[in-house]
C-alpha positions in Angstrom: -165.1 -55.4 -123.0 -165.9 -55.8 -119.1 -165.2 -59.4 -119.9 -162.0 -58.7 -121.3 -160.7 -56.9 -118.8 -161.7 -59.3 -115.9 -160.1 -62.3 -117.8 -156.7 -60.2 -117.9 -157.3 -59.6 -114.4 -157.3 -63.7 -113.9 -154.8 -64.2 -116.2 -152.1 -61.7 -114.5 -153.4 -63.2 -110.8 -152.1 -66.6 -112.3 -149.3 -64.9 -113.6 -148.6 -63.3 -110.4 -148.9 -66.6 -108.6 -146.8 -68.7 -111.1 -143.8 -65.8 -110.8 -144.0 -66.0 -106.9 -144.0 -69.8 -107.4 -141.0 -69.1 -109.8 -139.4 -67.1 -107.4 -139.9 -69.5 -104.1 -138.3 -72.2 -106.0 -135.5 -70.1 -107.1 -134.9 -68.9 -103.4 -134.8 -73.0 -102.5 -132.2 -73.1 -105.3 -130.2 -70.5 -104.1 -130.6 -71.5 -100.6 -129.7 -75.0 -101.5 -126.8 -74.0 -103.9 -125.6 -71.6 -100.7 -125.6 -75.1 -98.7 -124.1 -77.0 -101.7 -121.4 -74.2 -101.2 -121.0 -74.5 -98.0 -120.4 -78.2 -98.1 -117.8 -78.0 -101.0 -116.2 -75.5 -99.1 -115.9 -77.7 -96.4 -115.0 -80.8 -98.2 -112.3 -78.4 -100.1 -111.3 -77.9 -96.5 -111.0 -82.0 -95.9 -109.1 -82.8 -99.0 -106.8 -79.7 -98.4 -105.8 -81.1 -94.8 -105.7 -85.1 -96.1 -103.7 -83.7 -98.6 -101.4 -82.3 -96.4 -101.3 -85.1 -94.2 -101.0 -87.4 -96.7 -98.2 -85.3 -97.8 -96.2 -84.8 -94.5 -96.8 -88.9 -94.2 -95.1 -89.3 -97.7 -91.9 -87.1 -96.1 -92.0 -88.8 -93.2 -92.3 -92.6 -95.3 -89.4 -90.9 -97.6 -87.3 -90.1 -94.5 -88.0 -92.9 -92.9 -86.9 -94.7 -95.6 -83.9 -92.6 -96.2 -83.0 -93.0 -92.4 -83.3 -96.7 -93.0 -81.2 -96.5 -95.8 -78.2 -94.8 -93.9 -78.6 -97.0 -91.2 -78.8 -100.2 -93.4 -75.2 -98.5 -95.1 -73.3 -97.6 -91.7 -74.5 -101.0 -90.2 -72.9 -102.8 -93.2 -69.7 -100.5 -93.4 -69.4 -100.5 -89.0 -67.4 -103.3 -87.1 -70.8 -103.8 -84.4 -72.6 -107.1 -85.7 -76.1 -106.4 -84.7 -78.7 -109.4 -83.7 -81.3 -111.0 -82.1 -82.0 -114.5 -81.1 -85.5 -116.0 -79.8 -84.8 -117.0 -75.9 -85.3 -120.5 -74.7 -83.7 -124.1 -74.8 -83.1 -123.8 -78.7 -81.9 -120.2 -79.4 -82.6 -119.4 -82.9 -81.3 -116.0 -84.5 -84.2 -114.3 -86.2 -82.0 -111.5 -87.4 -77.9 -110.7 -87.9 -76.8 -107.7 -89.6 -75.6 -107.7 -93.1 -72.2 -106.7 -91.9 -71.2 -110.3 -90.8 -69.7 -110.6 -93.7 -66.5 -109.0 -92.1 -65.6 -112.3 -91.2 -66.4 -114.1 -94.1 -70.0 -115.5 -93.2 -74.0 -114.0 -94.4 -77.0 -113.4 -92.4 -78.4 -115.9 -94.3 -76.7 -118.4 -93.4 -76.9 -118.0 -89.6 -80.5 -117.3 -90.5 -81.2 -120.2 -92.4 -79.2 -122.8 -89.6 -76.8 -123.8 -92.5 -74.0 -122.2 -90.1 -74.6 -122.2 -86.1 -72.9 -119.5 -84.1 -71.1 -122.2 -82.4 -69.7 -122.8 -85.8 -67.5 -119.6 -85.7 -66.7 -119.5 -82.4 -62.5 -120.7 -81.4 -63.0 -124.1 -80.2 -60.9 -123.0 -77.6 -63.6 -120.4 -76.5 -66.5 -122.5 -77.5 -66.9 -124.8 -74.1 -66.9 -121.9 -71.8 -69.5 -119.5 -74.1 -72.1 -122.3 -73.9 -71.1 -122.6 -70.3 -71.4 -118.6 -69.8 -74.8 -118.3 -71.7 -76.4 -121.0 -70.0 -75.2 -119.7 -66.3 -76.7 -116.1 -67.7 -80.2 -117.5 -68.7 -80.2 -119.5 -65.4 -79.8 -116.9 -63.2 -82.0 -114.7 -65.1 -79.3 -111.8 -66.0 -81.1 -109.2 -67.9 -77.8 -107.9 -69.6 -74.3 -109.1 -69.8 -71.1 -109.2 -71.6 -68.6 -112.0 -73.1 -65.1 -111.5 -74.5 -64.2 -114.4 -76.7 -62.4 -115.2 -80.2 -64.0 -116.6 -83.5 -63.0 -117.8 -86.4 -63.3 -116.0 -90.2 -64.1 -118.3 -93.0 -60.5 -118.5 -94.2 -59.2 -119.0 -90.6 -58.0 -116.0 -89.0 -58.7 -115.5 -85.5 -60.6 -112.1 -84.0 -61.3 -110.9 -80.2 -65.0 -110.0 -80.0 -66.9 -108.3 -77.2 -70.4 -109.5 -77.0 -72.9 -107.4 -75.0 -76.1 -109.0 -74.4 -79.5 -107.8 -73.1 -83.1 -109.5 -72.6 -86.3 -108.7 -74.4 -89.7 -109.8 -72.6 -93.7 -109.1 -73.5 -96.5 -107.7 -71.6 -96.2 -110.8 -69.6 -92.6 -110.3 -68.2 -91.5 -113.4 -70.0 -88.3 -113.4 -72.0 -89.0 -113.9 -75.6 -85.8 -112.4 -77.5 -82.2 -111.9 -76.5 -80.3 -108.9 -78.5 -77.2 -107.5 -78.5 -74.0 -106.3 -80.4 -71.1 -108.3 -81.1 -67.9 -106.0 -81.4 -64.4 -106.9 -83.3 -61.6 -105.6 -80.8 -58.6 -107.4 -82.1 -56.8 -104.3 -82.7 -57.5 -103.2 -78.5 -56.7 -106.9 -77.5 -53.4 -106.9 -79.5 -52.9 -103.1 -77.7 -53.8 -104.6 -74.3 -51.4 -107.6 -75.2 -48.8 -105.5 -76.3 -48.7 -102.8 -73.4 -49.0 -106.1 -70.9 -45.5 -107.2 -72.8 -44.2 -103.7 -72.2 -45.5 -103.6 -68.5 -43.7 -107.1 -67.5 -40.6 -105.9 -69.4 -40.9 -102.5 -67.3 -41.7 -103.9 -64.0 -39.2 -106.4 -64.8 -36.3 -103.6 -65.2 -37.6 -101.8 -62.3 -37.8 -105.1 -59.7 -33.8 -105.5 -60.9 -32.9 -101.6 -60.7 -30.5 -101.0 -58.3 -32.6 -97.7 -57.9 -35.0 -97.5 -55.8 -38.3 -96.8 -56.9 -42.3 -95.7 -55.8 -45.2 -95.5 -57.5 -47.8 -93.2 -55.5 -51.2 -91.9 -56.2 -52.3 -88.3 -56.8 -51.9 -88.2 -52.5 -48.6 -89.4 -52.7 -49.4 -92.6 -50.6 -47.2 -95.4 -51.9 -49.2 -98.2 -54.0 -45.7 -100.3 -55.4 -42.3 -100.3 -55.2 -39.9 -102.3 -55.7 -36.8 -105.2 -53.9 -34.2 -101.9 -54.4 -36.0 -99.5 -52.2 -37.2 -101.8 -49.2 -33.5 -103.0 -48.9 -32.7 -99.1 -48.7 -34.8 -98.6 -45.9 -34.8 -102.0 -44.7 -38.3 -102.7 -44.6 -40.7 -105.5 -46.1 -42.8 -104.8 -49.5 -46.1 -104.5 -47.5 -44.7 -102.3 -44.5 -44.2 -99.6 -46.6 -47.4 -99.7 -49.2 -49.8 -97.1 -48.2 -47.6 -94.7 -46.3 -46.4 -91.6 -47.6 -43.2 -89.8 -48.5 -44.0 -87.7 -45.3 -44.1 -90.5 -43.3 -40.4 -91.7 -44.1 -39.1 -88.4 -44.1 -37.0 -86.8 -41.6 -38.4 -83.7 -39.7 -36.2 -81.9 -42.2 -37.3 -82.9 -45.4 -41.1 -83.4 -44.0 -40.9 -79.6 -43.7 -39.2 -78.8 -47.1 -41.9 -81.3 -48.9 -44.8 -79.7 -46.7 -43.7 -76.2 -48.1 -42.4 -77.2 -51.5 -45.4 -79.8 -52.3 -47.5 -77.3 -55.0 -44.5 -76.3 -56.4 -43.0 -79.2 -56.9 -46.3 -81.0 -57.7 -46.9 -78.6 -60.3 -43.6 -79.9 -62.5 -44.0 -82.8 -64.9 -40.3 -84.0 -64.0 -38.8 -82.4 -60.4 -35.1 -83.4 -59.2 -34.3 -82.6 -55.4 -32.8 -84.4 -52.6 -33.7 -85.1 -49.6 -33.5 -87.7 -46.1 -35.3 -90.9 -45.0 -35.6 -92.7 -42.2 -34.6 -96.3 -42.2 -36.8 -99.1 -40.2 -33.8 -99.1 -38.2 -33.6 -95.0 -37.4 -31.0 -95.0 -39.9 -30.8 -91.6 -41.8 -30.5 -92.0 -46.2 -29.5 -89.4 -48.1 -31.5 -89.3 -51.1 -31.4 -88.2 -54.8 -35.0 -88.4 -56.1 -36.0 -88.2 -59.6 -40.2 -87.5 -59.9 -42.5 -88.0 -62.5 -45.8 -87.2 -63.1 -48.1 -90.0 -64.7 -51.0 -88.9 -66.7 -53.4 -91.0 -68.5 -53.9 -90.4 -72.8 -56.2 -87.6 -72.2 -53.7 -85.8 -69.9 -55.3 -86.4 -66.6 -53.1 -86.8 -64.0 -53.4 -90.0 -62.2 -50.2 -90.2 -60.1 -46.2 -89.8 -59.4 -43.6 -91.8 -59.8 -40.0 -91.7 -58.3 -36.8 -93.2 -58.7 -34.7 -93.0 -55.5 -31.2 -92.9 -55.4 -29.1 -94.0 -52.1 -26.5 -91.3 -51.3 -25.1 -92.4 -48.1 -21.4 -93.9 -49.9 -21.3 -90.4 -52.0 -22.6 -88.3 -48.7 -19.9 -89.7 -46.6 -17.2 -88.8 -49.3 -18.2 -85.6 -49.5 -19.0 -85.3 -45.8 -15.0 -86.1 -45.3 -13.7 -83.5 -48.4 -16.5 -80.9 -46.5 -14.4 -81.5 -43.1 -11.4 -80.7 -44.9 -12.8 -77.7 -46.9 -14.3 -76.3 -43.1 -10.5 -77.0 -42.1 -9.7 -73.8 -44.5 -12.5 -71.5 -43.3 -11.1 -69.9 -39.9 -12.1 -71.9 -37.4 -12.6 -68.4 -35.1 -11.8 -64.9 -35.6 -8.2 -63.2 -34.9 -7.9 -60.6 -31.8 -7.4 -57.5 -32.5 -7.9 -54.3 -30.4 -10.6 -51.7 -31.9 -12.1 -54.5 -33.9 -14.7 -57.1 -33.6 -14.9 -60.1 -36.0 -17.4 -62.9 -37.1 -17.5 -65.0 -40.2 -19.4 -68.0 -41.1 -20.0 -69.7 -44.5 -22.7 -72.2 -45.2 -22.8 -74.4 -48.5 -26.0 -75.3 -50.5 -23.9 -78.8 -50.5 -21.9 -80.9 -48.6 -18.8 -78.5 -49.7 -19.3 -75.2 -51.8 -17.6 -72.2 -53.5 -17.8 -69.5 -51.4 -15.1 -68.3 -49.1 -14.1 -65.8 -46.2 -10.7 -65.4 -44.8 -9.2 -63.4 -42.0 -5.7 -62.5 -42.6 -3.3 -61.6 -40.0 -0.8 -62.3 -37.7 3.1 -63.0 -38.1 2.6 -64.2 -41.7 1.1 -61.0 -42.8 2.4 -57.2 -42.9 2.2 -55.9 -38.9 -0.8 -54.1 -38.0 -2.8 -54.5 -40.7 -6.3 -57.0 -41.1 -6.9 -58.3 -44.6 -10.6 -59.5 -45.0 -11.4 -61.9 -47.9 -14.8 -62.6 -49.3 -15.2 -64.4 -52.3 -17.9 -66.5 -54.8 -17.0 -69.3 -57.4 -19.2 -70.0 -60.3 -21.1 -73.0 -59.7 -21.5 -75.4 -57.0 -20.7 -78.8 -55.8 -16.9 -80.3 -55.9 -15.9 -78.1 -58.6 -16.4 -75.0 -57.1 -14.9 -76.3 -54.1 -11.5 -77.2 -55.5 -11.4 -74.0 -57.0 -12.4 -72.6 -54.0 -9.3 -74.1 -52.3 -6.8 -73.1 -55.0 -8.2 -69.5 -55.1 -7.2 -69.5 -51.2 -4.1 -70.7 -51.9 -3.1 -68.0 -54.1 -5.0 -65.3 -51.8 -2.8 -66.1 -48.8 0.5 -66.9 -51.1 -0.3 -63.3 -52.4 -1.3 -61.6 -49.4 1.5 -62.1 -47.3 3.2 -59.5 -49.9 3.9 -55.8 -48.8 2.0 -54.5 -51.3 -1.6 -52.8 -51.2 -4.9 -54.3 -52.5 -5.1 -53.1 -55.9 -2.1 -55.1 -56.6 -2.9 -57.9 -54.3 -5.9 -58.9 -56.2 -4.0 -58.4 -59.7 -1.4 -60.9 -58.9 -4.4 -63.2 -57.7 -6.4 -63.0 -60.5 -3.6 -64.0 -62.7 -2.6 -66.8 -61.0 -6.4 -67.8 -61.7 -6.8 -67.1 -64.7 -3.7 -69.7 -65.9 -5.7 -72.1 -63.5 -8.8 -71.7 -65.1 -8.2 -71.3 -68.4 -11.0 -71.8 -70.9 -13.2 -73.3 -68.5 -15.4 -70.4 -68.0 -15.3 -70.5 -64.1 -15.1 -67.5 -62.5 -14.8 -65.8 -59.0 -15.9 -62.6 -57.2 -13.9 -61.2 -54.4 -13.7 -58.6 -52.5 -10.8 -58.1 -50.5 -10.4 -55.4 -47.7 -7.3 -53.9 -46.2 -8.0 -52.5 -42.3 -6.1 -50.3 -40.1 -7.2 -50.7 -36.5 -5.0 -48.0 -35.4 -5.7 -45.6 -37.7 -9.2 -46.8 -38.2 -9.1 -46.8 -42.2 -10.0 -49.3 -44.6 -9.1 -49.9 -49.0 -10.1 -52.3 -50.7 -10.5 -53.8 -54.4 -13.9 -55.0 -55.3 -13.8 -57.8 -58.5 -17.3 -58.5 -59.6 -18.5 -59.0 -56.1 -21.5 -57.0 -54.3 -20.6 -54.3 -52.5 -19.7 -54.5 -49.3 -22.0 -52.3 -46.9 -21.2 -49.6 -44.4 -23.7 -48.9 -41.8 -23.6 -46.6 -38.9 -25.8 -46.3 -36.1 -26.0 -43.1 -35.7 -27.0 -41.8 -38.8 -29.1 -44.8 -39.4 -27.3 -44.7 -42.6 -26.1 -47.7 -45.0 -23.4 -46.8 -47.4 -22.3 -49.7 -50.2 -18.8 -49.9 -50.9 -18.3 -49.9 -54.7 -15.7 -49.8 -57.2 -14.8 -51.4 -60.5 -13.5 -54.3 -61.7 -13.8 -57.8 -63.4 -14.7 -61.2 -61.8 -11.2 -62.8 -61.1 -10.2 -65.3 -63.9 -11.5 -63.4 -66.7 -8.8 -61.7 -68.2 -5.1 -62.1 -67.2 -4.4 -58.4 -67.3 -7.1 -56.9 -66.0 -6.5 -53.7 -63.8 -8.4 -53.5 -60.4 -9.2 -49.8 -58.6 -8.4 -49.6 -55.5 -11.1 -47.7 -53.3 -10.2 -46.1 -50.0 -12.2 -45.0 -46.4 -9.9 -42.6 -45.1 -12.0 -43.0 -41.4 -14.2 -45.6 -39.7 -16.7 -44.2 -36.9 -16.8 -45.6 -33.6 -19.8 -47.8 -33.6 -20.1 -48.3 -37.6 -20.0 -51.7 -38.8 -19.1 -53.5 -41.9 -20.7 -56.0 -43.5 -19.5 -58.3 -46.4 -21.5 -61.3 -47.8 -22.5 -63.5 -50.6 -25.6 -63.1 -52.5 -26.5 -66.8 -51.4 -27.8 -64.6 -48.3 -30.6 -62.2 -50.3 -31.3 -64.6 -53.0 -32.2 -67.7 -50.3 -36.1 -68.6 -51.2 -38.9 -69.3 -49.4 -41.7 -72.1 -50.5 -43.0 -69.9 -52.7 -40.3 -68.6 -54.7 -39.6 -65.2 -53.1 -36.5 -63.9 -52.3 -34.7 -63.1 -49.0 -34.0 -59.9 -50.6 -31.3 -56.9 -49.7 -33.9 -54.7 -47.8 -34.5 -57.8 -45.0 -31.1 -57.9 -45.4 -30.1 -54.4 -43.9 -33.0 -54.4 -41.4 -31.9 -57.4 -39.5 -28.2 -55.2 -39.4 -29.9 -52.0 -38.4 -31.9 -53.9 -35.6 -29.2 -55.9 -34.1 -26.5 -53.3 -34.9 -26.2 -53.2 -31.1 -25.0 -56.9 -30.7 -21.9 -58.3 -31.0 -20.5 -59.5 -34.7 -20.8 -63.0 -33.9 -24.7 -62.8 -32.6 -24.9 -60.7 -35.4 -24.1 -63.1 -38.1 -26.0 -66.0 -36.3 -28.9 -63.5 -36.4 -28.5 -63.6 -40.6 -28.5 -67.1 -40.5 -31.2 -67.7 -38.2 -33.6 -65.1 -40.0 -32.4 -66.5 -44.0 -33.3 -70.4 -42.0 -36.7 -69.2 -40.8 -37.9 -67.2 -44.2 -36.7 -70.1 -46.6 -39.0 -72.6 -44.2 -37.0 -76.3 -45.1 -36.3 -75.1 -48.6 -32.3 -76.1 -49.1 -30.1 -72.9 -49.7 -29.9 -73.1 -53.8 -26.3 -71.3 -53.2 -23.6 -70.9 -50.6 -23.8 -68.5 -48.3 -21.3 -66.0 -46.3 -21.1 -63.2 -43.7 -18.2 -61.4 -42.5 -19.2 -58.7 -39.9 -17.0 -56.1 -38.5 -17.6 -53.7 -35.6 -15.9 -50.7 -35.3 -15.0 -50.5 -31.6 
């Protein structure tokens, strides 16, 4: 029995140490499994990220490819011939772009040395590109450009551009020479075409009787042409590189100085103007300017056509003389009164007019003042100027009072001027020195203004009525001042006077107008319309008067 049990004993020690055998081997399996794990996990790790790589390589390959592709299509549809020749005594292409075929001929070809480049070249051309490619490999040019024609296979000519550039190795020595060769016929045929047009253009400018100037954006002259050096009488290269300024009188240097943005800022300006001759002649001039701008709308400079005006000047200088012969050439006397008048045209004769009548002609006693505007400017204004003071002083010298005066005057216009739409304002005054009282009839003109001193007080002089030359029939109000003050003055004018502009496009204005009265209100009527003048001169700053302009002042004494 004791025997028993001690051979259990044994048998469950072996037991015990077979199971902790048992159980160290299955920790080195679990341990080695962990590691086994471990490294699958890692190598799961590996062929996730080649995967990926191998992956992004494959999109990269595919648009690659794909870029290649596209590039391979717009080379072959695109007018730049792409290549690349080995450098050295016996150029050799090594590739051409597919697209050669444009002008009839295959890569292959070139490639193969069936066909040299020479081949297609003009044999006009061909000389001077050998010449040109030699020079360029002599002198060690690393990139240039040549301008030549070839020939397609069936035989029509094209303009090319080839641009050029080296290729060396590590070594610095040139092993390839690349480039692109561009088709430009369509720009050479262009250039060709606008070179026609520019010989055919200078050609109608060199024979224009016109002078004309081409200046840059500073206005210095860069070409003109035979007409304007005879106007000025000075050789070709006398006048290149001056500026307008510099052949202008003091005059027009001063209107140009003030005028210059405005005018600059026009596409197309017309305005006249005054040179000086090499002589010290003065010429009139009509200019007509342009401003150049290249195809993007840049500007790049001005040109000018300049007309001579000295033969039309001095015709209208002489009907000027006669029209001032109207105008009076001073005031009348008359006690209680004191008279000034003065007109001056935008123009070498105008439309406005002023006229003083009295004396043996007239009804005793009595001053009739005339101010008056025709539509327009120039000659035709002027003639009508001169028959409207025909008729004035025809009708005037009638005993009959103003309303009725300026009736009979504007029919007598209005058979004149029919349907030509002219028109003219006048006001026409009726004074009494004696008994210091004044009517008058106001037909479409500006009102004539009242001021006295002593009040500091302006008063217009209104009343209705239609331009003269309208209608026939037209009925004019007569308007009457019963008294004129001591001191008070009266004032009647053209609105050349408050519509004169300076450089900058404002106006003289009615309010400048009526200060320069209330300030020399003291003066006599003469200094007072020189003082007008003077003041409408200063403010406009060489800007020509853009209409006539007339005063008549009259003090009450």
């Amino acid at each position: 029995m004791a025997t028993d049990q001690r051979k259990n004993k044994s048998e469950l020690i072996a037991e015990l140490a077979r199971l902790r055998r048992q159980a160290a081997q299955a920790k080195k399996l679990r341990q080695e499994v962990k590691a086994l794990r471990a490294a699958l996990g890692e190598l799961q790790t590996q062929c996730t990220e080649q995967t990926r790589a191998l992956t992004d390589e494959c999109r990269m390959r595919d648009q690659t490819e794909e870029a290649l592709r596209l590039a391979e299509m717009i080379i072959a549809q695109s007018p730049v011939v792409l290549f690349r020749r080995r450098a050295g005594q016996k150029p050799t292409p090594v590739y051409v772009s597919s697209n050669i075929t444009q002008f009839g001929y295959s890569s292959e070809e070139l490639l193969s040395g069936t066909l040299r480049f020479t081949d297609m070249v003009h044999p006009e051309d061909r000389d001077r590109i050998v010449e040109e490619v030699r020079h360029f490999a002599q002198t060690d040019v690393e990139e240039y450009s040549q301008s030549y024609r070839i020939l397609t296979r069936s035989g029509d000519v094209r303009w090319v551009e080839d641009r050029t550039s080296v290729v060396r190795d590590a070594q610095g020595r040139k092993i390839y020479n690349q480039g692109i060769m561009v088709d430009v016929t369509p720009r050479r045929r262009a250039e060709e075409k606008l070179r026609k047009s520019e010989e055919k253009f200078r050609r109608i400018v060199e024979t224009a009787g016109e002078g004309f100037a081409l200046m840059d954006d500073h206005l210095r002259i860069v070409e003109v042409n035979d007409s304007y050096c005879r106007m000025l009488g000075y050789r070709r290269e006398e006048i290149l590189g001056k500026t307008t300024l510099d052949l202008a009188t003091d005059e027009f240097r001063q209107f140009i100085a003030g005028s210059r943005d405005r005018l600059l800022a026009l596409d197309y300006r017309k305005f006249e103007g005054a040179l000086i001759a090499k002589d010290g002649r003065r010429v009139p001039v009509l200019i007509h300017g342009n401003t150049l701008r290249d195809d993007d709308g840049e500007k790049i400079g001005n040109a000018a056509f300049i007309v001579d005006l000295t033969d039309q000047k001095k015709a209208l200088e002489l009907a000027g003389k006669v029209q001032r012969s109207l105008i009076p050439a001073r005031p009348p006397s008359i006690p209680g009164l004191d008279l000034a008048g003065r007109t001056d045209s935008c123009q070498e004769v105008g439309g406005d007019y002023f006229d003083f009548l009295y004396g043996p002609d007239f009804p005793a006693g009595i001053l009739r003042v005339a101010v008056g505007d025709i539509s327009g400017h120039g000659v035709d204004a002027a003639l009508l100027m001169t028959t409207a003071r025909a008729f004035t002083r025809t009708r005037a010298v009638q005993p009959a009072g103003p309303s009725v005066v300026v009736a009979n005057i504007n029919r007598d216009l209005a058979l004149d001027m029919g349907d030509s739409g002219s028109f003219m304002t006048l006001f026409y005054m009726e004074i009494d020195p004696a008994r210091r009282s004044a009517s008058w009839v106001r037909a479409g003109h500006e009102p004539a203004l009242l001021y006295c001193p002593v009040r500091d007080q302006f008063e217009e002089l209104t009343g209705a009525g239609l331009p003269l030359g309208v209608d026939r029939d037209a009925v004019f109000a007569e308007q009457v001042l019963p008294v004129l003050h001591p001191g008070s003055l009266l004032a009647l004018g053209t609105d050349g006077i408050w519509e004169a502009r300076d450089p900058e496009g404002r106006f003289f204005g009615k309010a400048r107008f009526r200060d320069i009265l209330r300030r020399e209100a003291a003066a006599s009527a003469q200094d007072m319309v020189t003082a007008v003048f003077d003041e409408v001169g200063r403010f406009s700053r060489g800007i020509p008067y853009q209409d006539d302009v007339t005063l008549v002042v009259i003090k009450i004494q």
